[in-house]
Structures are given as structure tokens and as C-alpha cells.
mmCIF file of the C-alpha atoms, coordinates in Angstrom:
data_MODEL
# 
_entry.id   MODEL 
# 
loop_
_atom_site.group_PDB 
_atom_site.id 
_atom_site.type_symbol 
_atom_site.label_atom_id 
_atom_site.label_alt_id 
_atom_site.label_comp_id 
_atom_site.label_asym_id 
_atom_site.label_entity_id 
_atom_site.label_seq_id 
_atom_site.pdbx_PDB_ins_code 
_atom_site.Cartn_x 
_atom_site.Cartn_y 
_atom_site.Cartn_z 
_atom_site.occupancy 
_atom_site.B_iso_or_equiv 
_atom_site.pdbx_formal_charge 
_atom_site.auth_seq_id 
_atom_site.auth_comp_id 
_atom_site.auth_asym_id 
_atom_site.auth_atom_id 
_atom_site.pdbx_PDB_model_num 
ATOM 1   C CA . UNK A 1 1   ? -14.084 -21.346 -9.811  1.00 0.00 ? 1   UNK A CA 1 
ATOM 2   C CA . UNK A 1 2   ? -11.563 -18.840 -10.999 1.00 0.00 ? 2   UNK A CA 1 
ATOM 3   C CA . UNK A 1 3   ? -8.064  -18.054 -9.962  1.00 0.00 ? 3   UNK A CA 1 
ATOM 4   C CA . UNK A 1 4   ? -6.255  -14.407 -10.424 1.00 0.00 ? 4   UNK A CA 1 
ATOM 5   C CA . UNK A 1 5   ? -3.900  -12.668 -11.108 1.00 0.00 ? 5   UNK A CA 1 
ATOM 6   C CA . UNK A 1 6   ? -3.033  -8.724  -12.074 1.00 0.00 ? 6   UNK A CA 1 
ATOM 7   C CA . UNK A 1 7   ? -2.906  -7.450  -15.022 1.00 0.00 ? 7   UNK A CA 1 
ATOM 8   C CA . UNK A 1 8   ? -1.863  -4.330  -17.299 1.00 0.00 ? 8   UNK A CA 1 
ATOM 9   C CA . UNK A 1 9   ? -5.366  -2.821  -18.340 1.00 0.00 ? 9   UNK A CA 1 
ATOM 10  C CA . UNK A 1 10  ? -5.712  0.393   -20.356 1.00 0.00 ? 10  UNK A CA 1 
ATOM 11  C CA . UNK A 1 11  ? -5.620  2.718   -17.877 1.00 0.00 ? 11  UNK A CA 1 
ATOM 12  C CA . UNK A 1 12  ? -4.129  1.031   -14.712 1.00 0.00 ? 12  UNK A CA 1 
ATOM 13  C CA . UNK A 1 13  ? -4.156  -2.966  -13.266 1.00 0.00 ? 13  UNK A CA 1 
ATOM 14  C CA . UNK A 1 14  ? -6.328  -5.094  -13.097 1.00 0.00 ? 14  UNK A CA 1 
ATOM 15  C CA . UNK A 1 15  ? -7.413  -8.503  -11.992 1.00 0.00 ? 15  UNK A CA 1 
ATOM 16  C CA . UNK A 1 16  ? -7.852  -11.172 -14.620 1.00 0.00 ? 16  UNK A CA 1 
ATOM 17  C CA . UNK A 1 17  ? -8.924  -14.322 -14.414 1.00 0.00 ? 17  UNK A CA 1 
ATOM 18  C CA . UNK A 1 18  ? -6.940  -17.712 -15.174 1.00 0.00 ? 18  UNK A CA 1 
ATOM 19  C CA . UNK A 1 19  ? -6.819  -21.454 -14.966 1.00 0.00 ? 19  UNK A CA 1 
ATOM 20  C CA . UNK A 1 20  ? -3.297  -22.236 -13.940 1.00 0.00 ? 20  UNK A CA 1 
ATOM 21  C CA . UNK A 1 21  ? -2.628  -20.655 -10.666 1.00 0.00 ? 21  UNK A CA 1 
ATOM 22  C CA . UNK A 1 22  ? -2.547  -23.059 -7.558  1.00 0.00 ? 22  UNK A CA 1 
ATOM 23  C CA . UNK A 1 23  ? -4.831  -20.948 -5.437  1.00 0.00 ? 23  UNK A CA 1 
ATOM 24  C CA . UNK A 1 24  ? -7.888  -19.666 -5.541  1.00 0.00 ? 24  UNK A CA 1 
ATOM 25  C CA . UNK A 1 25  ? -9.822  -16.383 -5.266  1.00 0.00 ? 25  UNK A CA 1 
ATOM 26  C CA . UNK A 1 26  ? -11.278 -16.975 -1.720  1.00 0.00 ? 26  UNK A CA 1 
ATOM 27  C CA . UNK A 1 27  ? -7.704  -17.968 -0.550  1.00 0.00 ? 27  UNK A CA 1 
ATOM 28  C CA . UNK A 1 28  ? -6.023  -15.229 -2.451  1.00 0.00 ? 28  UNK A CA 1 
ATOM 29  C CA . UNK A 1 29  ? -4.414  -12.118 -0.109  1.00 0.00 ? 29  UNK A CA 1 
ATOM 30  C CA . UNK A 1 30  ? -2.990  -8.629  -1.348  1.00 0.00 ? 30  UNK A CA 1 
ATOM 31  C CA . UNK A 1 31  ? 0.379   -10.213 -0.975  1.00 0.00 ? 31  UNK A CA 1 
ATOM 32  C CA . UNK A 1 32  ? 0.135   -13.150 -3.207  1.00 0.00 ? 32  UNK A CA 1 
ATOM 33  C CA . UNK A 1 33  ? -1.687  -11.332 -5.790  1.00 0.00 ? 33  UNK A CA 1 
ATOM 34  C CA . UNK A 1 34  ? 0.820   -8.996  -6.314  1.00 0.00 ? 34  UNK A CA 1 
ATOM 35  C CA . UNK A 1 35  ? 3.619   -11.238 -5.593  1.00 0.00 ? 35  UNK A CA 1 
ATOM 36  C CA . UNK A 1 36  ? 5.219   -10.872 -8.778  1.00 0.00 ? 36  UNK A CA 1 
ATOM 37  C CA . UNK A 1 37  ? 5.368   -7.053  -8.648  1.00 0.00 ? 37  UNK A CA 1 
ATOM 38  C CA . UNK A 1 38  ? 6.450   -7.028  -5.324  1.00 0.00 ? 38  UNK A CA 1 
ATOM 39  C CA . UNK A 1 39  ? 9.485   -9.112  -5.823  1.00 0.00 ? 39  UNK A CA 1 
ATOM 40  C CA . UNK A 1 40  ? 11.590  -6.613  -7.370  1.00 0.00 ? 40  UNK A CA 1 
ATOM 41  C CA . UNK A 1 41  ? 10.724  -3.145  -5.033  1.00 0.00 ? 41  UNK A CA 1 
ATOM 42  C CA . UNK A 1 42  ? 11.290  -1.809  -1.476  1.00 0.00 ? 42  UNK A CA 1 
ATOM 43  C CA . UNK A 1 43  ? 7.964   -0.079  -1.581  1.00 0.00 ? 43  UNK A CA 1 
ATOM 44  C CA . UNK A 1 44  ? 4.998   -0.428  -3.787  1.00 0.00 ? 44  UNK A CA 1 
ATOM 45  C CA . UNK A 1 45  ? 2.280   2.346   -3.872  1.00 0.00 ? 45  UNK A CA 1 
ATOM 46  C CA . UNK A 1 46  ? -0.758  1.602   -5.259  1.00 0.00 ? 46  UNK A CA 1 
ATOM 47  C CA . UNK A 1 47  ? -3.845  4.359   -5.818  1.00 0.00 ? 47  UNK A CA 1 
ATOM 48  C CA . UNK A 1 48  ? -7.818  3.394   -6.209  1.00 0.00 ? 48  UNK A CA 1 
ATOM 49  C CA . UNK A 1 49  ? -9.727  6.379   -8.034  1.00 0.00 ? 49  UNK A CA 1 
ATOM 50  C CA . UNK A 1 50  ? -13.259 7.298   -7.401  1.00 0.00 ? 50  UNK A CA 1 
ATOM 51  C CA . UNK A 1 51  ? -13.813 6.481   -10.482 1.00 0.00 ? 51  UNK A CA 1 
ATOM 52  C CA . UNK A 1 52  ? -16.193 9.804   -10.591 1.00 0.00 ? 52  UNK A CA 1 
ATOM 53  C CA . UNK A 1 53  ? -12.708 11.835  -12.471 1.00 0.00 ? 53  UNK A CA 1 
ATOM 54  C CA . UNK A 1 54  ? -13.084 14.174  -9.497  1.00 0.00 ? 54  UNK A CA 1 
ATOM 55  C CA . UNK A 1 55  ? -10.227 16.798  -9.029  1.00 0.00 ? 55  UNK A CA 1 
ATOM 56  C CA . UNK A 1 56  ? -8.869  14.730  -6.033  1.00 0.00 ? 56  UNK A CA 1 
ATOM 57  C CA . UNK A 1 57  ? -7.653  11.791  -8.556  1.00 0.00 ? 57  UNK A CA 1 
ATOM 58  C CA . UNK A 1 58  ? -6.034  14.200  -10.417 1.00 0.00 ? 58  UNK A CA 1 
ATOM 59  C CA . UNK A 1 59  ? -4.295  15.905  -8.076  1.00 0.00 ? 59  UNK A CA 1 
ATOM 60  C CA . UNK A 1 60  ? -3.596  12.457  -6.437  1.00 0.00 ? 60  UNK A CA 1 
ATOM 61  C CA . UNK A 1 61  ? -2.116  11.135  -9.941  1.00 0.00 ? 61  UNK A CA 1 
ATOM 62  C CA . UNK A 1 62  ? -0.117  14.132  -10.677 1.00 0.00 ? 62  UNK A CA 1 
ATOM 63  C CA . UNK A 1 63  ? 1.517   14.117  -7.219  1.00 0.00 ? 63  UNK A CA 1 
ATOM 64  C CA . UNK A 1 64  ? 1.904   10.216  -7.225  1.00 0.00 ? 64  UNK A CA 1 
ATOM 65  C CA . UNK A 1 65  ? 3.996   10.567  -10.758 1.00 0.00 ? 65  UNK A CA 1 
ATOM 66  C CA . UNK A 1 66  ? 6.152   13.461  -9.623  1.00 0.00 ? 66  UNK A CA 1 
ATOM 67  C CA . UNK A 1 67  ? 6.819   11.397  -6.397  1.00 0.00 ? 67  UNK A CA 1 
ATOM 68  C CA . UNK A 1 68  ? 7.525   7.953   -8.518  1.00 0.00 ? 68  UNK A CA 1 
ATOM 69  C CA . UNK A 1 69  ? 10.409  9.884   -10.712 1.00 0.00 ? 69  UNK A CA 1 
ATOM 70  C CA . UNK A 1 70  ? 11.639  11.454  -7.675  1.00 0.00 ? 70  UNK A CA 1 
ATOM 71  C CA . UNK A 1 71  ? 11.978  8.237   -5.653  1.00 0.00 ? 71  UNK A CA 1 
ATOM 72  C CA . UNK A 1 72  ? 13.633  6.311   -7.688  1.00 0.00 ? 72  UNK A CA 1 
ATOM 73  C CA . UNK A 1 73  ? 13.568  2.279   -9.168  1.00 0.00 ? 73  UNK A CA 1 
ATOM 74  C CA . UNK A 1 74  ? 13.022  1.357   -5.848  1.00 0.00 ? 74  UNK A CA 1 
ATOM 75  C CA . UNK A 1 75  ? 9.619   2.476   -5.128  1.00 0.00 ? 75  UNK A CA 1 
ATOM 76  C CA . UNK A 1 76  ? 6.817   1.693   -8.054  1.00 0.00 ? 76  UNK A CA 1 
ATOM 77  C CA . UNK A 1 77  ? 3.889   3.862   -8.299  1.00 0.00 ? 77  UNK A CA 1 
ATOM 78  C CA . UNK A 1 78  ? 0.575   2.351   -9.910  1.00 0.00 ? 78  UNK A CA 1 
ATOM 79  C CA . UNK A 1 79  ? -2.804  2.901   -10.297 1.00 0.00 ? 79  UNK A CA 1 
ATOM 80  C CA . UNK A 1 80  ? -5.862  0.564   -10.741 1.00 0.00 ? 80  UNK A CA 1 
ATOM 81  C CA . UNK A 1 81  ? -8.028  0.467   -13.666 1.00 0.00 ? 81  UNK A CA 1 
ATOM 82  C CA . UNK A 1 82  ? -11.714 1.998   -12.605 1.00 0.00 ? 82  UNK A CA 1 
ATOM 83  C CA . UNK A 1 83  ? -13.087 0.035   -14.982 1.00 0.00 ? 83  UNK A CA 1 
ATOM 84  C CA . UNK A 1 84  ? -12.164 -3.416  -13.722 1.00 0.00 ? 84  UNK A CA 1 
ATOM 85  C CA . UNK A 1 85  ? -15.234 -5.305  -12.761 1.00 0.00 ? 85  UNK A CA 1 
ATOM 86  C CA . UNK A 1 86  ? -13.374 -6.639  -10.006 1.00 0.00 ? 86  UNK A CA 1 
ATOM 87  C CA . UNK A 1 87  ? -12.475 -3.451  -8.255  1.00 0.00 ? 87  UNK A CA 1 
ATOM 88  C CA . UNK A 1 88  ? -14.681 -4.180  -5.479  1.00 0.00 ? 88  UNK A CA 1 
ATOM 89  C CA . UNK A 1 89  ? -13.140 -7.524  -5.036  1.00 0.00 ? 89  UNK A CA 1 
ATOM 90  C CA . UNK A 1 90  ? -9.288  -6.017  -4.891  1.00 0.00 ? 90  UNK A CA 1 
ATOM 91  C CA . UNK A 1 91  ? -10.368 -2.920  -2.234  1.00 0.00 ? 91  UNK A CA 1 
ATOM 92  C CA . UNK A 1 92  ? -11.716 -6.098  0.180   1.00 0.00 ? 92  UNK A CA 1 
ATOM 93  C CA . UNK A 1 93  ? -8.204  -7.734  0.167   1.00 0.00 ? 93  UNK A CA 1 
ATOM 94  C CA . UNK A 1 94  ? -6.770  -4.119  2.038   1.00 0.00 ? 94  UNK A CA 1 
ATOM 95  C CA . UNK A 1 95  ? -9.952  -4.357  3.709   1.00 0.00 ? 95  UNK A CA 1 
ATOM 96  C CA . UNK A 1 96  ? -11.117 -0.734  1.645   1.00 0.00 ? 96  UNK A CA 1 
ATOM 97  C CA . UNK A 1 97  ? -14.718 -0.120  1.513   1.00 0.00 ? 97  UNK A CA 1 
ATOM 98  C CA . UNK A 1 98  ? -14.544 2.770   -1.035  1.00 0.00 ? 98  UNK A CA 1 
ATOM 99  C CA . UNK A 1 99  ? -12.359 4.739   -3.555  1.00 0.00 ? 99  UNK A CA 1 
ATOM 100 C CA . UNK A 1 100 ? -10.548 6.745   -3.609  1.00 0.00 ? 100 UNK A CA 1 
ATOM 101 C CA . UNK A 1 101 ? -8.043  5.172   -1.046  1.00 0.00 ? 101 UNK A CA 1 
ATOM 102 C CA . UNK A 1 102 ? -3.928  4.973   -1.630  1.00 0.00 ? 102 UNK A CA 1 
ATOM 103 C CA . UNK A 1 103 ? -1.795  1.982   -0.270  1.00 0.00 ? 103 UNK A CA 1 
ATOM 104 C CA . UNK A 1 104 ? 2.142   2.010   0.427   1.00 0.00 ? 104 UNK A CA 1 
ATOM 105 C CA . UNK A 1 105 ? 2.752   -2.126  1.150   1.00 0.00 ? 105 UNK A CA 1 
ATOM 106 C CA . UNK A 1 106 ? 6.498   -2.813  1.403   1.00 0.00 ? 106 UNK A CA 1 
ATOM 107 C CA . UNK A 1 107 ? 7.802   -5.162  -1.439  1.00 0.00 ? 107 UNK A CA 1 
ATOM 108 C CA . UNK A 1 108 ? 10.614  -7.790  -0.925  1.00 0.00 ? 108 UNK A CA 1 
ATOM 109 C CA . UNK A 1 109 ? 13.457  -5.872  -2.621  1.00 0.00 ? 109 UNK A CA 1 
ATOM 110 C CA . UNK A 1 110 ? 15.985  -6.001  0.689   1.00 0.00 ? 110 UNK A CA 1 
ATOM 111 C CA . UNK A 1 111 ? 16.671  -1.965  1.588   1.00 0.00 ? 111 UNK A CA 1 
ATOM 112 C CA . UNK A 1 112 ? 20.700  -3.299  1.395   1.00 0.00 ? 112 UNK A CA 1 
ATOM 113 C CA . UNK A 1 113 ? 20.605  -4.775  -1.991  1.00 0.00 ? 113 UNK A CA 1 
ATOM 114 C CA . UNK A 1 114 ? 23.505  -7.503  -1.088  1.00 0.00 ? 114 UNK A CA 1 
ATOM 115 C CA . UNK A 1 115 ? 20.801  -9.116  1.151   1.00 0.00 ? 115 UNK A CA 1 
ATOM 116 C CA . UNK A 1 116 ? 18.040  -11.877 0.470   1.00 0.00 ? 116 UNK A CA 1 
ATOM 117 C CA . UNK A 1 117 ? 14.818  -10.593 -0.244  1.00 0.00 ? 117 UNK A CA 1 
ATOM 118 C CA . UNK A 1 118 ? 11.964  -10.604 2.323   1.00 0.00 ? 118 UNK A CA 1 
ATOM 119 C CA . UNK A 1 119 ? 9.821   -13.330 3.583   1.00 0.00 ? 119 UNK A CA 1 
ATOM 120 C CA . UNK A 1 120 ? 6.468   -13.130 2.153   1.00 0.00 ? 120 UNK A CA 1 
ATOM 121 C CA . UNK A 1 121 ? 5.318   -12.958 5.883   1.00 0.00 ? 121 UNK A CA 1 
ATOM 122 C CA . UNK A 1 122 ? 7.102   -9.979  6.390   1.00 0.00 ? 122 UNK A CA 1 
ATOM 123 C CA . UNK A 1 123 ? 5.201   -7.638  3.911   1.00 0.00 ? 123 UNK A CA 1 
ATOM 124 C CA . UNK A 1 124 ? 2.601   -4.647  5.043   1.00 0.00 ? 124 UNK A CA 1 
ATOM 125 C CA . UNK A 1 125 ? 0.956   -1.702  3.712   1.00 0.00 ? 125 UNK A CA 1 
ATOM 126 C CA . UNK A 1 126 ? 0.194   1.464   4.916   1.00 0.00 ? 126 UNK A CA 1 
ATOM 127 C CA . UNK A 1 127 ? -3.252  3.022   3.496   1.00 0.00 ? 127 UNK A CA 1 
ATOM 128 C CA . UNK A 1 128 ? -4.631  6.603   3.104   1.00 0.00 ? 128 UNK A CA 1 
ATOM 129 C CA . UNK A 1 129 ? -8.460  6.916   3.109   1.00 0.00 ? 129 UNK A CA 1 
ATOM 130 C CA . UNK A 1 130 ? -8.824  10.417  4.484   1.00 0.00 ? 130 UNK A CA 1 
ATOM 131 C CA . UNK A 1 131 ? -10.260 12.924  2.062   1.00 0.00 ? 131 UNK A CA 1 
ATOM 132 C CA . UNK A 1 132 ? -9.132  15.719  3.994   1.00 0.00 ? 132 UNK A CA 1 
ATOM 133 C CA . UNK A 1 133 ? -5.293  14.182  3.321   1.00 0.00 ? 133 UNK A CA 1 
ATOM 134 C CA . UNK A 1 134 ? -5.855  12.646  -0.347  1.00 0.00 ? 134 UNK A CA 1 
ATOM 135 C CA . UNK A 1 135 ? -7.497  16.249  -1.423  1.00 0.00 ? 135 UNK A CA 1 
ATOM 136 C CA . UNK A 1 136 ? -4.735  18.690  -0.182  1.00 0.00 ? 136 UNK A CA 1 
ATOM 137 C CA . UNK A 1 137 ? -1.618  18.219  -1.830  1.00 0.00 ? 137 UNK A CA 1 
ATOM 138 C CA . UNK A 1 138 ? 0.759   20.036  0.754   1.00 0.00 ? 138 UNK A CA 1 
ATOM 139 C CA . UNK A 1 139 ? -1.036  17.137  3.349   1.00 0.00 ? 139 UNK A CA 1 
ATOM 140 C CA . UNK A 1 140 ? -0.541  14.038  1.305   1.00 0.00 ? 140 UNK A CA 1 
ATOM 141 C CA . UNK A 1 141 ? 2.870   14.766  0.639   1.00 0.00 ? 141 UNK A CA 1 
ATOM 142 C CA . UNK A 1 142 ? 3.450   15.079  4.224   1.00 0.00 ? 142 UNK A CA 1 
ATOM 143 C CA . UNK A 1 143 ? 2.027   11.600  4.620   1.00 0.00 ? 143 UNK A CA 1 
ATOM 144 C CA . UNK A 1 144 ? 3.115   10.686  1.875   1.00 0.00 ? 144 UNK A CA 1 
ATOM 145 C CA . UNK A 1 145 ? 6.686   10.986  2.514   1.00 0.00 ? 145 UNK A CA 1 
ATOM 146 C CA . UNK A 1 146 ? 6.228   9.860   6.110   1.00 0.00 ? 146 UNK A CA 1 
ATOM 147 C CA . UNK A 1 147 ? 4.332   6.499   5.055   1.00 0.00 ? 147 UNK A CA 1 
ATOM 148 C CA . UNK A 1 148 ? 7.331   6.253   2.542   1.00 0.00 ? 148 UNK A CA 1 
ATOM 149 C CA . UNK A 1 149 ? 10.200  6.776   5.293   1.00 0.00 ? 149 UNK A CA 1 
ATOM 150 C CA . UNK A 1 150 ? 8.628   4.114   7.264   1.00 0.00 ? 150 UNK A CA 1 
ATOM 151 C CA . UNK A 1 151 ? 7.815   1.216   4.439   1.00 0.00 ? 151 UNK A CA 1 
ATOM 152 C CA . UNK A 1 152 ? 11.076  2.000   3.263   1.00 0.00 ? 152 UNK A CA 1 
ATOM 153 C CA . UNK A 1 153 ? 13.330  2.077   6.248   1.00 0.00 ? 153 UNK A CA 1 
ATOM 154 C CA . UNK A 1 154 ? 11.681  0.199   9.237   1.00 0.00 ? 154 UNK A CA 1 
ATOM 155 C CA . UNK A 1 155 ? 12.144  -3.323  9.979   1.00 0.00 ? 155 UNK A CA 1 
ATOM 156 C CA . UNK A 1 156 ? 9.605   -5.137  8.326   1.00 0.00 ? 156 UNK A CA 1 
ATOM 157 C CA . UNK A 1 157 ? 9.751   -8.344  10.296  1.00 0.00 ? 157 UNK A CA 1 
ATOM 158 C CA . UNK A 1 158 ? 9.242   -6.253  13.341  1.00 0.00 ? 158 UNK A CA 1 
ATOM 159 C CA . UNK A 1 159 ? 6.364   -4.269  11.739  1.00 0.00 ? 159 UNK A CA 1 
ATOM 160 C CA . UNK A 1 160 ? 4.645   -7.187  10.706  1.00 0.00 ? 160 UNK A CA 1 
ATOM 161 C CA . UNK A 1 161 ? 4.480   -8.524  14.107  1.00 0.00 ? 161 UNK A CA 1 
ATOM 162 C CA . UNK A 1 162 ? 3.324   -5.623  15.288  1.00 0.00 ? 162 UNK A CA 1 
ATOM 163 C CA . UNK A 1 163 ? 0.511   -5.565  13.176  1.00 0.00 ? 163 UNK A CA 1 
ATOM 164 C CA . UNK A 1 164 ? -0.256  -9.354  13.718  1.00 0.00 ? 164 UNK A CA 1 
ATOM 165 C CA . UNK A 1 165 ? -0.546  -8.451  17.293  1.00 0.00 ? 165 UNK A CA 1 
ATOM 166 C CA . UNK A 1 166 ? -2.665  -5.283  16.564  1.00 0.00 ? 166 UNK A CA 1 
ATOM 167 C CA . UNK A 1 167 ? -0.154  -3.629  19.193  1.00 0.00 ? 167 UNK A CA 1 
ATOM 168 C CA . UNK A 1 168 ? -0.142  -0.089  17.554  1.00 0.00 ? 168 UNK A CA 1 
ATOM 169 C CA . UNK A 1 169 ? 1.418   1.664   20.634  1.00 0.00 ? 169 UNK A CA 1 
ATOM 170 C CA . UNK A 1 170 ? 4.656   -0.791  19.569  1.00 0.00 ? 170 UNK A CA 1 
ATOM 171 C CA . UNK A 1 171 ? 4.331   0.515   16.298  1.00 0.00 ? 171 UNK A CA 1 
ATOM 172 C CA . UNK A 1 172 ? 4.199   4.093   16.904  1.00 0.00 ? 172 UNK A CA 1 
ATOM 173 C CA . UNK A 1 173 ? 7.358   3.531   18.957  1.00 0.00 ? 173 UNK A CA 1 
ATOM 174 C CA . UNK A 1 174 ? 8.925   1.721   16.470  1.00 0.00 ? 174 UNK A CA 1 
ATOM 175 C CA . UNK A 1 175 ? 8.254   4.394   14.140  1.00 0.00 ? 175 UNK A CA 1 
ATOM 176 C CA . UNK A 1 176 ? 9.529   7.111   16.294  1.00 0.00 ? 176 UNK A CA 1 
ATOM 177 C CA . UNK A 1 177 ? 12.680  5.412   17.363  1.00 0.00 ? 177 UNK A CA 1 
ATOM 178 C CA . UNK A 1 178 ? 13.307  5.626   12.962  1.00 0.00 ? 178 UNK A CA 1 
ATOM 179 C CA . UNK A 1 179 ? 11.875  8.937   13.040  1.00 0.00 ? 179 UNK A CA 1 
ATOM 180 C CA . UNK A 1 180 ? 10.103  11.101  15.188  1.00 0.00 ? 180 UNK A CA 1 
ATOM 181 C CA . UNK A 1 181 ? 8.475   13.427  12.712  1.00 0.00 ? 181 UNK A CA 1 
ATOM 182 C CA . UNK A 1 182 ? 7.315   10.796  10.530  1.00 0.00 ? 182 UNK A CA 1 
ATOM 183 C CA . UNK A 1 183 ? 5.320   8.737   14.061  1.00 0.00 ? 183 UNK A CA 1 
ATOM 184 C CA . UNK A 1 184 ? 4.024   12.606  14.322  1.00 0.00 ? 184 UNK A CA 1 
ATOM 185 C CA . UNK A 1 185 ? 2.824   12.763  10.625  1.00 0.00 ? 185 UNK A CA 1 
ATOM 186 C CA . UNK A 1 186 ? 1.055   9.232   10.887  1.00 0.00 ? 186 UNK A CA 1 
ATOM 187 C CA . UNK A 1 187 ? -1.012  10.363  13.894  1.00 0.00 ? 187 UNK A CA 1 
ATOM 188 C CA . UNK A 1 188 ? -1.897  13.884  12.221  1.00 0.00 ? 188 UNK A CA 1 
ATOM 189 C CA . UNK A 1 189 ? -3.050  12.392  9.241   1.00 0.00 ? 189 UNK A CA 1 
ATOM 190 C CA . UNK A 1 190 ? -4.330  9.253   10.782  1.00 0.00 ? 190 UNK A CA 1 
ATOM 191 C CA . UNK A 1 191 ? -3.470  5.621   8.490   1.00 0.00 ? 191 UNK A CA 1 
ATOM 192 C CA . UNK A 1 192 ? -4.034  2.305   8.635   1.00 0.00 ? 192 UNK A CA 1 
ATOM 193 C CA . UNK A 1 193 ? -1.685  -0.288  8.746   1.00 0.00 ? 193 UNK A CA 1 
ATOM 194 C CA . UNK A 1 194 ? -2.600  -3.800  7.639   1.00 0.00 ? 194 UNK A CA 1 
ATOM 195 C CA . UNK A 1 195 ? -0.940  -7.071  7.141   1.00 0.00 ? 195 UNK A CA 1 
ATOM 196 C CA . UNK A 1 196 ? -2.230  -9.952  4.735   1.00 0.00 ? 196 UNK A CA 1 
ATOM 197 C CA . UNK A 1 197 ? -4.929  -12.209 6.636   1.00 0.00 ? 197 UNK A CA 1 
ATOM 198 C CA . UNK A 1 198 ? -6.902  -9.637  7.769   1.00 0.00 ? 198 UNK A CA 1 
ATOM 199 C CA . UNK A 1 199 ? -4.466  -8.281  10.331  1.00 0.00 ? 199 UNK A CA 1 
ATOM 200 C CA . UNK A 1 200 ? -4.827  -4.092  10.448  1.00 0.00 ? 200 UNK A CA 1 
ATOM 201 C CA . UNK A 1 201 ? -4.955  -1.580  12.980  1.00 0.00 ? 201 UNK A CA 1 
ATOM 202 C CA . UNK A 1 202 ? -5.621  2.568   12.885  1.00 0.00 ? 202 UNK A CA 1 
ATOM 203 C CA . UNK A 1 203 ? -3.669  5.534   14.019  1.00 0.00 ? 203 UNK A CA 1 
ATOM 204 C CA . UNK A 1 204 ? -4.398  8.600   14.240  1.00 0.00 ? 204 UNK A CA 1 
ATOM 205 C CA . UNK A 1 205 ? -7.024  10.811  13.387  1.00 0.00 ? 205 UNK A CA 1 
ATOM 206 C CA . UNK A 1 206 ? -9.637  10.718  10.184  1.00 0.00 ? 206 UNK A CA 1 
# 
């Protein structure tokens, strides 16, 4: 049975397989297969083409680059290879049934650098499905930027729980007590936020 881990393909990651890893694929969660690329970041965003080159992906792309330089070391922006047999596989652990769909998770990078990094237990991701949102620029910024403020800046340990518990009244008021506008953005755009072992909720609309 094989074990995975991600990989640099030629146009985005990808999972590949190995021999040497101490878990295996059935066990595996978002978190521990990105581990390693999560160590070093505050917030890692991750995009799923259609893998149909539709205008969305390139408008998604273009706006996810110009967002990544304007953001700084601390957040990494990727994209996964379309072509990676395995896509399938990779949208199940963010419980994603299709492309195109884009994920925020927070990474373990501590927002005050002087601190330890995060527990493993206390990483999340926010994710994007909407068409509506992904296909107008002016929107996904918006979301964008408020998914961003919140992965960024709001305690994760707290979060976490939150999602564990599937309480997402909690979370909303978590999120407003950082910042009002961005609890408003979430609900206008509608997201879902999900924790490793199948923990995730919705808010919002679409």
C-alpha cells in the first residue's frame, strides 16, 4: 500500500507516492500531507483548477499571484497540478467534491515570530467553492482578503475548537470580535471552514 507525500510537478503540486513515510494514505489528513510546507507560513493558500483552462482559473491565478507578492513571505500561494492522477484523492482530504475550489489553511509559522510554532492540532482552512465568488474578481478579493484577515490574525487554537465542535455561531463571533467586516464578508460570500479529521462547518450563502 502506498504512502504520500507532495510534490513539485510541472505545473503545480502534486501527490507522489513513497515507501518511507510512517503513515499511510487512508490515515493521511490535509495537515500531515502538507506538513512540511506548512511549517514555515502563517497562511497557506492553495487553488484546484477545473482543469477545463476556463477563464475563471485564469482570472483566479492572476489574482492569486498579485495577492502572493503583495502579502508577503508569510503567506504562500500554490496551485495543484491538473494533471495529477491523484487529484481526486487530495480534494477528499478538504472534503471538495469538484474543481475549481480555493483553500486558505493556517500554517504553523507563529503570527509573533519570537513564539513557538503551532500545534499541529491547531491548524484549519478556510475554502471557496462558490462560482459566483471564484469568477468575479472584485468578489474574491473581498473574500479573499477577509478569509486572509482571519487565518492570519485569529486565534487558531480557539478556531480549531470551534470547528471541532461545529459551533459556527462561536465562530462568527470570534470573527467579528477581530473584525466585523471580515464576519460580514464570510456570510456574503458564504465559506467553509474545516479542520483535519473531517471536522467542517458552512457559513453563509452559496
Amino acid at each position: 500500500m502506498p504512502s504520500w507525500r507532495v510534490k513539485d510537478g510541472p505545473t503545480g503540486l502534486r501527490l507522489g507516492s513513497v515507501t518511507d513515510l510512517g503513515f499511510e494514505s487512508e490515515r493521511l489528513s490535509w495537515a500531515e500531507l502538507l506538513l512540511l510546507r506548512l511549517r514555515h507560513v502563517q497562511v497557506f493558500v492553495l487553488y484546484f483548477p477545473s482543469r477545463f483552462d476556463l477563464e475563471c482559473d485564469t482570472l483566479v491565478e492572476d489574482a492569486l499571484r498579485t495577492f502572493g507578492k503583495n502579502t508577503g513571505a508569510a503567506t504562500s500561494v500554490n496551485f495543484w497540478d491538473t494533471t495529477d492522477p491523484e487529484l481526486t484523492r487530495v480534494l477528499g482530504l478538504f472534503e471538495l467534491k469538484v474543481p475549481p475550489a480555493l483553500v486558505l489553511a493556517r500554517g504553523l509559522e507563529a503570527a509573533n515570530k519570537r513564539k513557538a510554532p503551532l500545534n499541529p492540532s491547531d491548524i484549519y482552512c478556510i475554502s471557496i467553492t462558490d462560482s459566483h465568488v471564484l469568477c468575479d474578481r472584485a468578489q474574491l478579493a473581498a473574500a479573499v482578503n477577509a478569509a486572509h484577515e482571519v487565518v492570519s490574525h485569529g486565534d487558531p487554537k480557539e478556531i480549531t475548537g470551534f470547528v471541532r465542535a461545529r459551533a459556527a455561531g462561536d465562530f462568527l463571533a470570534a470573527v467579528g470580535r477581530l473584525s466585523r467586516s471580515a464576519a460580514e464578508l464570510l456570510l456574503k460570500h458564504g465559506v467553509t471552514v474545516g479542520a483535519p479529521g473531517g471536522f467542517s462547518f458552512r457559513v453563509g450563502s452559496g
